[in-house]
N, C-alpha and C positions, 0 to 999 in steps of 0.2 A: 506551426509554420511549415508549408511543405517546399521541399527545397530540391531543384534541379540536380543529378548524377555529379556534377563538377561540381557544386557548392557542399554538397555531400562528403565527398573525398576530404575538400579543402577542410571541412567541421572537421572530417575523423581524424587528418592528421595533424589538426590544433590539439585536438583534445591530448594527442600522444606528445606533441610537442609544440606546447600553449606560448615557447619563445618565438616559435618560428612565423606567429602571427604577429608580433610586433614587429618584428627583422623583417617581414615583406610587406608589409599595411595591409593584412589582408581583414584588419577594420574596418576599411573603409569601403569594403567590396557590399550591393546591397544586401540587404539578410542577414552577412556573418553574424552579426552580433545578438539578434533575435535568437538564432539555430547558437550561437555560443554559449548565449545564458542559459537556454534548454539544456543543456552539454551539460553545463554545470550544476543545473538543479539535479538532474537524475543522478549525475554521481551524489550526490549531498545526499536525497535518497536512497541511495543504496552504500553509504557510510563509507564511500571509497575514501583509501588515504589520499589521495591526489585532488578530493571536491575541495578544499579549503585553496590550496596553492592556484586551484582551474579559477576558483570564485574570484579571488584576489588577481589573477590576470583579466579577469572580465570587467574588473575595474579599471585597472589602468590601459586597458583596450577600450574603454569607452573614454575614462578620461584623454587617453590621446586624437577618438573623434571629436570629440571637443562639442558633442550635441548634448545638452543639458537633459535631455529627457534621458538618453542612454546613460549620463552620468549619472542619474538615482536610480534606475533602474538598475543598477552593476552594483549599487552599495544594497539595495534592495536583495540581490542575488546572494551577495556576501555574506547578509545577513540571515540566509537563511543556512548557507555553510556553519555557518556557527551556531544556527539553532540545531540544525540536526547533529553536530556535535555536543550536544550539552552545555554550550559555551553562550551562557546565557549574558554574563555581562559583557561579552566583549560583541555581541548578537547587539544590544542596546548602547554600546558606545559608537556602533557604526550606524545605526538607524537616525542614534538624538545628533551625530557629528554631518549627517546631509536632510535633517528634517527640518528645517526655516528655509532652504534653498528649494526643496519636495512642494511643499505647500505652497510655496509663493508662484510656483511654477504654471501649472496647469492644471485641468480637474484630472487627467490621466494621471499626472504624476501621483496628486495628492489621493487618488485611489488606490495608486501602488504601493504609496507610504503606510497609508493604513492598512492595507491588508498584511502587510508585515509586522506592523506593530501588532494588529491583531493576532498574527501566527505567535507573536512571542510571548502578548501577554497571555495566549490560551494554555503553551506550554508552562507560562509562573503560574498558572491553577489559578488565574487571578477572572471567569470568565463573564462575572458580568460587564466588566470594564471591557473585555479581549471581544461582547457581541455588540459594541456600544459601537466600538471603533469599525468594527468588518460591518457593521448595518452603515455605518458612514462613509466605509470604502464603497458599498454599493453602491450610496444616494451621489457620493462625489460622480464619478465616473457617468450613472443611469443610462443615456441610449449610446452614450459613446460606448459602452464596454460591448464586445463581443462576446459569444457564448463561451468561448473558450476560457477568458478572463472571468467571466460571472464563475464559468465551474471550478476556478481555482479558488476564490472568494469562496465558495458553496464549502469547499475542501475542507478549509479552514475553519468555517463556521460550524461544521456537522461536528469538529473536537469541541468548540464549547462549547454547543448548545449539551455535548454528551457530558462533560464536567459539570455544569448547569443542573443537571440532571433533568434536561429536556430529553427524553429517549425520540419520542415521535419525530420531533425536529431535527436532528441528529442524523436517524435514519433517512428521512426526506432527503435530506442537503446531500447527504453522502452518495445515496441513489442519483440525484439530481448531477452530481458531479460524472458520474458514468457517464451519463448521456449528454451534457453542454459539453464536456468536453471533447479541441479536436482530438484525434487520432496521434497528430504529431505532437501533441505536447508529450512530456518528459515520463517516459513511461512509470518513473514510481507513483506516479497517480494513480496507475490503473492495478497496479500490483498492491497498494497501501489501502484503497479504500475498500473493495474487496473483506481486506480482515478488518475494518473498522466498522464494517458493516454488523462482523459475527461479535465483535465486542458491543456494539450499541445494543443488539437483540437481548446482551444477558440481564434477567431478571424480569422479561419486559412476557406479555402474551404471545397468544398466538396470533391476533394480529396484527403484532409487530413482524413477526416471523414471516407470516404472509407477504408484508410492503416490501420485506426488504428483498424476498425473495422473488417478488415481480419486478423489480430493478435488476435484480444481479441477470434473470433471466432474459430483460429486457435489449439486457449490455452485453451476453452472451451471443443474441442474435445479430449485435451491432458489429460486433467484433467475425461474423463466421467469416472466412475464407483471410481473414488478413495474414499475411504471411511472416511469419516468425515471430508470433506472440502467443506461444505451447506455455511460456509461464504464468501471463498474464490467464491463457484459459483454464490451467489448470488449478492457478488460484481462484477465480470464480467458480471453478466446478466444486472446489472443495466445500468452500463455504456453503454453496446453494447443497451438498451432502447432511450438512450439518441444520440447515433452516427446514429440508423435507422431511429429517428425522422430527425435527420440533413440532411440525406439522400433522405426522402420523405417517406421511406415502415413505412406507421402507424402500420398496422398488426403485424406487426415482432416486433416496438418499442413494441406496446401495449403489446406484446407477452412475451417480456424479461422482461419488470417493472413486469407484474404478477409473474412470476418466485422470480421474485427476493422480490416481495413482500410477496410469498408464505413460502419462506424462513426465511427469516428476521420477520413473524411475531409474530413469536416463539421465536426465540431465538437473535434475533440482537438487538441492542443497542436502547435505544427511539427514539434518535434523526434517525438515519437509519431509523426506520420505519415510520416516521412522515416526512421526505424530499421523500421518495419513493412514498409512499402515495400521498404524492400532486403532486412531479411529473406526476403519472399516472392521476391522475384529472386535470391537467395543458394540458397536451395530449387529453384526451377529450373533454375539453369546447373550446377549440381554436373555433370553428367553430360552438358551441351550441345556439341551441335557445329553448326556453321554452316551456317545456316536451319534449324534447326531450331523447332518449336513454342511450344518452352517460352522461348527466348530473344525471340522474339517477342511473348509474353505477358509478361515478365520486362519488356522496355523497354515495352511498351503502360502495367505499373502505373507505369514511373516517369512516363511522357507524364503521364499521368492525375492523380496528385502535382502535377508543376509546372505543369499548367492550371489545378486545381483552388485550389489552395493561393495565395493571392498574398503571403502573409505568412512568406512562407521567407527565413531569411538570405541572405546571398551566398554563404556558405561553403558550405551545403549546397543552394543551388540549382548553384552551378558543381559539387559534385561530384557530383550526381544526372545532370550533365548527363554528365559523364564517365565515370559509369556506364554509360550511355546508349552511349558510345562506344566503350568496351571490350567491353559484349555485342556488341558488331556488328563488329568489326576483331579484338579477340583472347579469342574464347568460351572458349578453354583457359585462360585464367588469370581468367576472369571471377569465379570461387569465389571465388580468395585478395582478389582490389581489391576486394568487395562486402564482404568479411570484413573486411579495412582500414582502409575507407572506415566501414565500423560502428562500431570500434573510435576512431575518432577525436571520435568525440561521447560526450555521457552522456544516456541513454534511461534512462526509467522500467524498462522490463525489457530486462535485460540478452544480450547474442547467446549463442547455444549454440550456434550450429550448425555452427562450429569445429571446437568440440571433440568432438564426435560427432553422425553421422546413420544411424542405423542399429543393430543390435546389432552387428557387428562395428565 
């Protein structure tokens, strides 16, 4: 939804204070509640304490419009607060307590209804059921849905087709999702599919590694110049570091970790900057021997990390440091302790370069 400077303002300060849209009706204003639900999906995405309490005003903000479609559409939003909270039964007490009112409604509605149920039964690992339902949210809706809508549909379905252990389709849908969707929608889409991208490649070829990396590329170019989305690029840059290592092009991997380490060293989260970081020194020492180049530059990114960075835990400042130690005393095992050392934390996108660098 793109949304004029004053209807903008008005979102931001619902969002800070989600009473002050019922004390002024500002429900009823046109769009609020479109750019509201958005509000509240992204926080749910990004596990804010305040997406549960935002979702649950988005209900009774629609309930007091009194339009039937915004009222499932609000329990639909809810519903997904509580999924991204792990709050799976009370995710299904709110779907089954507005779903005879969903269905009887409209094809929109009833395509809204199931792609939530699909998101929920994807999360209960249940996914043949979870592609049964989101292939019915498609067929519900068909030309009525917009690209926007299809690509949250696609979002959803790329998790189970990947539970499924459909890798191909998985990666499609995900890629697919990049590109249907608009711009405005709720940025953890564009931040979430990204790493679900670098999960769908594991165990899969190279060209898996290929598709997905002409997508992320693809979505790279679609995004250039948009202004204040350094996270979003830097999460794709990471990823596409890790599918050009899969590939064989070092240059290009090495090329995108820097990117994305340029990015992220400012302003992205610890643990991002401390799994990218090793990543790009995991990519150099593969093949190091002592003084050499690359090992060099390998410990200079982690220097540059613990100067930069003041807000590192202990755990991963002492083992940044140790990394530190092992490039310089034992560069033959440096791969496997960077590989290790990765695997001991949980990063937004996850390591590959393990499991393959290169086509052989």
């Amino acid at each position: 939804m793109k949304t004029h400077k004053a209807l903008h303002q008005v979102l931001t300060q619902a969002e800070k204070e989600p009473r002050l849209a019922l004390d002024k009706g500002w429900f009823q204003k046109p769009g609020f509640c479109d750019g509201f639900f958005d509000r509240c999906e992204h926080q749910a995405f990004m596990i804010a304490p305040a997406a549960l309490e935002l979702a649950r005003r988005a209900v009774e903000m629609a309930e007091l419009h009194g339009d039937p479609h915004l009222i499932h559409r609000g329990h639909g939003v809810l519903a997904h607060a509580y999924i991204a909270r792990v709050d799976y039964f009370w995710a299904r007490k709110v779907l089954d307590g507005v779903r005879d009112q969903a269905l009887a409604c409209c094809r929109r509605c009833r395509s809204d209804w199931f792609r939530r149920d699909g998101d929920l039964l994807g999360e209960l690992r249940q996914p043949v059921e979870a592609l049964r339902v989101l292939n019915q949210s498609l067929r519900e809706g068909g030309s009525l849905l917009d690209p926007d809508t299809v690509g949250r549909i696609y979002f959803v379905r790329g998790i189970a087709y990947h539970h499924d252990g459909q890798r191909a389709r998985a990666i499609r849908d995900a890629g697919r999702t990049l590109l249907e969707l608009s711009l405005d929608s709720p940025r953890g889409f564009f931040l979430d599919t990204p790493a679900l991208l670098a999960i769908y490649v594991g165990g899969g070829g190279i060209e898996d590694d290929r598709v997905a990396l002409e997508f992320l590329e693809r979505f790279l170019l679609r995004i250039r110049g948009v202004r204040r989305w350094q996270d979003v690029r830097a999460r794709a840059a990471w990823v596409a570091g890790h599918l050009y290592a899969r590939i064989g092009d070092m240059r290009r991997a090495l090329d995108r970790f820097e990117t994305a380490l340029g990015k992220l060293l400012t302003d992205g989260l610890a643990r991002e900057i401390v799994a990218v970081t090793i990543d790009a020194a995991q990519l150099r020492s593969r093949h190091a021997a002592p003084l050499d180049d690359s090992l060099r530059m390998a410990s200079g990114a982690i220097d540059r990390c613990l100067n930069r960075r003041s807000d590192l835990s202990d755990d991963h400042r002492r083992g940044l440091e140790e990394m530190k130690n092992v490039l310089k005393v034992y560069p033959e095992s440096a791969f496997g302790e960077l590989e290790a050392f990765r695997k001991s934390f949980i990063a937004p996108v996850p390591g590959r370069l393990g499991e393959r660098i290169g086509p052989d």
